[in-house]
Structures are given as C-alpha cells and as structure tokens.
KOLTOR-270470 format. One line per field, with one value per residue: residue number from 0; x, y, z of N, C-alpha, C in turn; residue in three letters. Coordinates in steps of 0.2 Angstrom, whole numbers, padded with zeros to 4 digits. Layout:
nr = [NUM / ...]
n_c1 = [X / ...]
n_c2 = [Y / ...]
n_c3 = [Z / ...]
ca_c1 = [X / ...]
ca_c2 = [Y / ...]
ca_c3 = [Z / ...]
c_c1 = [X / ...]
c_c2 = [Y / ...]
c_c3 = [Z / ...]
rest = [ala / ...]
! end
This chain:
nr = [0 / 1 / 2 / 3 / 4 / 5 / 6 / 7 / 8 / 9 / 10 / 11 / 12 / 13 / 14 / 15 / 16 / 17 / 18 / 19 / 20 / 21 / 22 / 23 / 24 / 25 / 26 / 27 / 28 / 29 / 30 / 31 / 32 / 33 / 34 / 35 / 36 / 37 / 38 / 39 / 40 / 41 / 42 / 43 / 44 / 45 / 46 / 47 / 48 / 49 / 50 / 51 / 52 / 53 / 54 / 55 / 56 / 57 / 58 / 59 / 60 / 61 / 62 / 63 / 64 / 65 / 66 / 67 / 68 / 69 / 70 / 71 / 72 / 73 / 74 / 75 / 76 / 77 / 78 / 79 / 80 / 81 / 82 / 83 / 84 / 85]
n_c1 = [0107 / 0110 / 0114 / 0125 / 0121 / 0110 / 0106 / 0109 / 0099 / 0088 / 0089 / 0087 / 0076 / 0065 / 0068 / 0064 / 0062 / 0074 / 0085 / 0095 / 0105 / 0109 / 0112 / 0123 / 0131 / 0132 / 0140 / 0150 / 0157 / 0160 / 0165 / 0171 / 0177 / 0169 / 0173 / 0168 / 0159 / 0150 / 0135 / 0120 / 0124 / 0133 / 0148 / 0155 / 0172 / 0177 / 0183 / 0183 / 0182 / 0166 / 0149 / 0144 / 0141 / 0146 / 0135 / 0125 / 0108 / 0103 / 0085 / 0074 / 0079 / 0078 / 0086 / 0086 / 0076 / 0081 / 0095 / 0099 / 0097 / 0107 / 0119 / 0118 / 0122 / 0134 / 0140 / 0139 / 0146 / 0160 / 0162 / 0161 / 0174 / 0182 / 0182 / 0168 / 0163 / 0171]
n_c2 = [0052 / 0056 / 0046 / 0049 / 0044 / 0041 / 0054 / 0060 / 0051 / 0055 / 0070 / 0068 / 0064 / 0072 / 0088 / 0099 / 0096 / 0096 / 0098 / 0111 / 0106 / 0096 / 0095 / 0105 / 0094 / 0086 / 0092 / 0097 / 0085 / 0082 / 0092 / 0098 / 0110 / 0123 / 0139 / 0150 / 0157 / 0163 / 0173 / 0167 / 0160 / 0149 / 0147 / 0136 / 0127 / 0122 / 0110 / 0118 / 0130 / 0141 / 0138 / 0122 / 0131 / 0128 / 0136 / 0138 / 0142 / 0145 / 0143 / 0146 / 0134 / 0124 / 0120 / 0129 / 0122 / 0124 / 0124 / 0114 / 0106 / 0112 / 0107 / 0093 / 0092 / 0097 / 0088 / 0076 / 0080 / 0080 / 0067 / 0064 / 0068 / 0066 / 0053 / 0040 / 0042 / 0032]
n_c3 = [0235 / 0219 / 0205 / 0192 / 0180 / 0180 / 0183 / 0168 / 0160 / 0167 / 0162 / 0148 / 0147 / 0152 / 0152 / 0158 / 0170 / 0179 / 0192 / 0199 / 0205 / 0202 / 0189 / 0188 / 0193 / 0184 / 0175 / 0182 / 0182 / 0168 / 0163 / 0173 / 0189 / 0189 / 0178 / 0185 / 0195 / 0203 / 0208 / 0200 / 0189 / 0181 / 0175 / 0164 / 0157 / 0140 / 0130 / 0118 / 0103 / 0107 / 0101 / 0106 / 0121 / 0139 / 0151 / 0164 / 0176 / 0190 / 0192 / 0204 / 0210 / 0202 / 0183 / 0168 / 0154 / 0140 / 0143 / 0150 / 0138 / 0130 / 0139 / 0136 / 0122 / 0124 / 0130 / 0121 / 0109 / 0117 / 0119 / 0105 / 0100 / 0111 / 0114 / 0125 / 0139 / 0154]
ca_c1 = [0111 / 0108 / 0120 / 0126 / 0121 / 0102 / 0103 / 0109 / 0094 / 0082 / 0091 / 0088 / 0069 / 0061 / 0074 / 0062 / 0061 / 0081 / 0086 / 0101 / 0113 / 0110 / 0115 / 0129 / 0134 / 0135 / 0145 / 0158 / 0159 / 0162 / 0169 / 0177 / 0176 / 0166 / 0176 / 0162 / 0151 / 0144 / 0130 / 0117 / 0125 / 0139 / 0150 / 0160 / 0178 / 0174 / 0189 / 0184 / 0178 / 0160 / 0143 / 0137 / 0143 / 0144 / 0131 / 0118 / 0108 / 0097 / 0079 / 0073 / 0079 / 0079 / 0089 / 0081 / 0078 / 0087 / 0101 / 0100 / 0098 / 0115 / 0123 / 0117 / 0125 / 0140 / 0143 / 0140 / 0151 / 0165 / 0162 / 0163 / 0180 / 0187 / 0178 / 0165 / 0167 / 0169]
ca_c2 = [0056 / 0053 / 0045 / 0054 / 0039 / 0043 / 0061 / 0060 / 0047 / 0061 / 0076 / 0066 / 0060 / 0078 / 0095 / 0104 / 0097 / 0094 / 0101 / 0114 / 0105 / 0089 / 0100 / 0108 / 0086 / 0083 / 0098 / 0095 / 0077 / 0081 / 0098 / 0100 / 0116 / 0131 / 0146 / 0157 / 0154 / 0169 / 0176 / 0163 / 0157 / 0144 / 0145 / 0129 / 0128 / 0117 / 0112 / 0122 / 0138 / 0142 / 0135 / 0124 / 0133 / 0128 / 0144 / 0136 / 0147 / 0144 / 0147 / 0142 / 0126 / 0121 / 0122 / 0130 / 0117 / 0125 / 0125 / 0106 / 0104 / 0113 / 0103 / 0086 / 0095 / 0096 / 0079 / 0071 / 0084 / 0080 / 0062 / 0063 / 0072 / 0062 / 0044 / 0039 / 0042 / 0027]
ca_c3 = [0230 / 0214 / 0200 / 0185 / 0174 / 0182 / 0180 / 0162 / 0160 / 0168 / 0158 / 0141 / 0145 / 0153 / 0152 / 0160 / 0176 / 0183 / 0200 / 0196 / 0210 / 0200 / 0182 / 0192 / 0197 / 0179 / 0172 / 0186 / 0180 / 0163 / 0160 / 0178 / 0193 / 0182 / 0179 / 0186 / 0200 / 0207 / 0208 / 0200 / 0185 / 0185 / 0168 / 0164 / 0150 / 0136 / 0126 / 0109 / 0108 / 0102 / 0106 / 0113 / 0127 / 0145 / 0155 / 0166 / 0179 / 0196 / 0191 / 0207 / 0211 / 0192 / 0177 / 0162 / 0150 / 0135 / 0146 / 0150 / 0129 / 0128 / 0140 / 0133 / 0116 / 0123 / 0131 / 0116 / 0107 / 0120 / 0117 / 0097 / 0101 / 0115 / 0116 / 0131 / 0147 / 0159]
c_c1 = [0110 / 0114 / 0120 / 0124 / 0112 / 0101 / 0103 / 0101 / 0088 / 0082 / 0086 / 0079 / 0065 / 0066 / 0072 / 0060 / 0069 / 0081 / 0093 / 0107 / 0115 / 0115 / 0122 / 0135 / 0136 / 0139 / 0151 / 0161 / 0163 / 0166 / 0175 / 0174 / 0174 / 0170 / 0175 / 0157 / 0149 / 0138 / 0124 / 0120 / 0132 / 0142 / 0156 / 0164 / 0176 / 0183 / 0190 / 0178 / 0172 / 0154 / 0144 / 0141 / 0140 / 0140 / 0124 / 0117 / 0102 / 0093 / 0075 / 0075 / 0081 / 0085 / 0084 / 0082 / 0081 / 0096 / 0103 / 0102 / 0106 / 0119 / 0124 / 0119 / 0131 / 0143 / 0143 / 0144 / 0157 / 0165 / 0163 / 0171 / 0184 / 0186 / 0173 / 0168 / 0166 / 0167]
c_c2 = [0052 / 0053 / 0047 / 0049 / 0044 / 0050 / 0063 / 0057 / 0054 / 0068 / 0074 / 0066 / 0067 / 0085 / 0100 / 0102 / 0096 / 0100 / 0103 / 0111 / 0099 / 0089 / 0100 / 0098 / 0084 / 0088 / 0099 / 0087 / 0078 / 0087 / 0101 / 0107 / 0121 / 0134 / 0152 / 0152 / 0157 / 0171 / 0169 / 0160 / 0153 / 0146 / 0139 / 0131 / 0121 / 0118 / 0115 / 0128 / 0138 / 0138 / 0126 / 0127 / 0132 / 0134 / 0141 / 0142 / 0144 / 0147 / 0144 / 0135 / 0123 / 0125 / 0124 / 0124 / 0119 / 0124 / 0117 / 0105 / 0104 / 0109 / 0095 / 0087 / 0093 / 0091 / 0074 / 0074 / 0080 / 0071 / 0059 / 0062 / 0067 / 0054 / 0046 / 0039 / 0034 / 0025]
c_c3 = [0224 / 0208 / 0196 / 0180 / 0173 / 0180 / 0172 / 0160 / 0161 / 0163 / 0151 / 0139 / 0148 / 0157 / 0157 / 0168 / 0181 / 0186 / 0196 / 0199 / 0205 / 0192 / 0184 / 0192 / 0189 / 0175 / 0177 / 0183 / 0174 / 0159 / 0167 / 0183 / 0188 / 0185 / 0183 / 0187 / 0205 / 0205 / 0205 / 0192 / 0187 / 0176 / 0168 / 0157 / 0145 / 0133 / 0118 / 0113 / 0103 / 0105 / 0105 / 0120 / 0134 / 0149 / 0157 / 0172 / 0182 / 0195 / 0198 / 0212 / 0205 / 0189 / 0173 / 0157 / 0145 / 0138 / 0148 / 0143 / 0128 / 0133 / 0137 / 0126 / 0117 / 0126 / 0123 / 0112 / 0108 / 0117 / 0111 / 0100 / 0105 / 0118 / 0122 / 0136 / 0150 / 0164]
rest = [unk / unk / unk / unk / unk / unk / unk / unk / unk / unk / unk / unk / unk / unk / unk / unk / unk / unk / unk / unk / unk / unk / unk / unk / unk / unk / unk / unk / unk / unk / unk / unk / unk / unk / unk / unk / unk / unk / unk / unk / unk / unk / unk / unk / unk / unk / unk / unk / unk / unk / unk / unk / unk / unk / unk / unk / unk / unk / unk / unk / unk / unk / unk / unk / unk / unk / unk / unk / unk / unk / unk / unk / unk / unk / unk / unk / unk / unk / unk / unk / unk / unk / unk / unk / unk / unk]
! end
C-alpha cells in the first residue's frame, strides 16, 4: 500500500500514469469522503467555490492526467489557505 507522501511524489513527477484508487487515497486525505461516487466519477467539496475543482474519473484503472494536474492545484491552494498538512 502505498503512502500519500509517495503518491503525491508520483502524481508531481508523471500525471499520466496514477492508478485512480491511489488518486481516490489522496483526495480523501485532503478534501475528505466525496460527495458523489457513482457511476465512474467521484466528486470531492473544496472549501471555496470555483476551480480548481475536485471531479476525478476511472479511465480504466487510471486517472486522467489533467485530472491529477487539478488536484495537485488544489492541494497547494488548500495549503496557501490553511498551512501544510502534517
């Protein structure tokens, strides 16, 4: 199983190859249970409204790398806003 430091680590250095459960590991960690998780997309609440918006989706196995992009947006967003995580 793999730790949320590592997958940030892999998210940062190649978008286009994360595993969506691993996506899914790090958007509970930091945004919390998505609001919406049927069908093949997951939608996560951010504390402001507008982009970058949480909306990641099972292409296979994978995340879409743009989809990674915007999450690694909005961690360092949340981060500005609320300091690092520990």
């Amino acid at each position: 199983m793999a730790k949320i430091k590592d997958i940030l680590v892999q998210m940062v250095q190649n978008p286009k190859d994360v595993r969506f459960i691993d996506l899914c590991k790090v958007c509970n960690r930091y945004f919390g249970e998505p609001r919406q998780s049927s069908s093949s997309h997951r939608i996560y609440k951010t504390p402001w409204q507008g982009d970058p918006r949480i909306n990641i989706q099972n292409h296979k196995g994978k995340a879409k790398a743009y989809q990674v992009k915007q999450v690694l947006l909005a961690i360092e967003r949340l981060e500005v806003d609320h300091g690092p995580e520990k």
